[in-house]
C-alpha positions as CSV (number, residue, x, y, z in Angstrom):
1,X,116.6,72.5,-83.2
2,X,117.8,74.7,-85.5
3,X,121.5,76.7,-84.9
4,X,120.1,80.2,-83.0
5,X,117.9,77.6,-80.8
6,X,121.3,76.0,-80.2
7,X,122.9,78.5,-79.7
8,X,120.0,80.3,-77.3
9,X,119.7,76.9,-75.4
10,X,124.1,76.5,-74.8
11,X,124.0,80.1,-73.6
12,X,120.7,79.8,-70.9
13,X,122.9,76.5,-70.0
14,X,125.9,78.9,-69.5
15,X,124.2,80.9,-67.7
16,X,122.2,78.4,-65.2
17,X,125.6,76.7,-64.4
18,X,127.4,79.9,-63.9
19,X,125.0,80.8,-61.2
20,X,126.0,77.3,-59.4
21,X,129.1,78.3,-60.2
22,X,130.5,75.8,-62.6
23,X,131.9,76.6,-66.0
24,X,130.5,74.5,-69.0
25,X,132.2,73.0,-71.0
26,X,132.0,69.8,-74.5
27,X,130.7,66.9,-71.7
28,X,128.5,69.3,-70.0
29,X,127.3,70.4,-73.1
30,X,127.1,67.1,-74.9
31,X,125.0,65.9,-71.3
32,X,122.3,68.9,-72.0
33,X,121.9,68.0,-75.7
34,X,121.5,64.4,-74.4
35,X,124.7,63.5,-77.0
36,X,126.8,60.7,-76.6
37,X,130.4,60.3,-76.0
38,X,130.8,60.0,-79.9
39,X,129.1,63.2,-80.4
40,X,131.9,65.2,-79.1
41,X,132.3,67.2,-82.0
42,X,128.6,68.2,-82.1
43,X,129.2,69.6,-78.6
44,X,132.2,71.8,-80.3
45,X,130.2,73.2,-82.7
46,X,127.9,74.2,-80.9
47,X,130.4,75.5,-78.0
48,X,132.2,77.3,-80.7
49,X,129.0,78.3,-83.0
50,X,127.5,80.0,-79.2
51,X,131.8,81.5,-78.6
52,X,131.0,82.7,-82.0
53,X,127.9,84.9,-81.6
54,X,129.7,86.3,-78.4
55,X,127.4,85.0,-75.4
56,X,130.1,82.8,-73.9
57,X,133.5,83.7,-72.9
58,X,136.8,81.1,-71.8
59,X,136.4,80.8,-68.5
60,X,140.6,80.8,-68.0
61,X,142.6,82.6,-70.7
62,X,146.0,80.6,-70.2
63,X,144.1,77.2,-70.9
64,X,145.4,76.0,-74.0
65,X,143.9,73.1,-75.2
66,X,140.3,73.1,-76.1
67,X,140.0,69.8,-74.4
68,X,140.3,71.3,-70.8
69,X,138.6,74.6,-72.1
70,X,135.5,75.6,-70.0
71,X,133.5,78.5,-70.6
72,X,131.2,81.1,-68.9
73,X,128.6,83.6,-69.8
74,X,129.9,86.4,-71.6
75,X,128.8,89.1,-69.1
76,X,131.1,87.1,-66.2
């Protein structure tokens, strides 16, 4: 996949799981790129690559560690 596709396909995941109403976040992320647990840092780049272009938002502003981070769709 190429980055936008990554990016496109993290958002529509966003999205989908915002309307369950669940925040994603890196093992949620890792889980829909079918990524292992070593592949952690794959799922932050893409997390931060999709924060980035501005189609995903924190979910909770007073979380500080980007381990506990989840996120939501930017329009939320």
């Amino acid at each position: 996949m190429t980055k936008q596709e990554k990016i496109s396909a993290c958002y529509q995941h966003a999205c989908l799981m915002y309307e369950d109403g669940i925040s994603i976040n890196n093992q949620s992320v890792r889980e829909r790129f079918e990524l292992n647990k070593n592949d952690s840092s794959v799922a932050s780049r893409i997390i931060s690559d999709t924060l980035e272009a501005g189609y995903i938002k924190p979910a909770d502003l007073e979380t500080q560690s980007k381990k506990y981070m989840t996120y939501i769709p930017y329009y939320a």
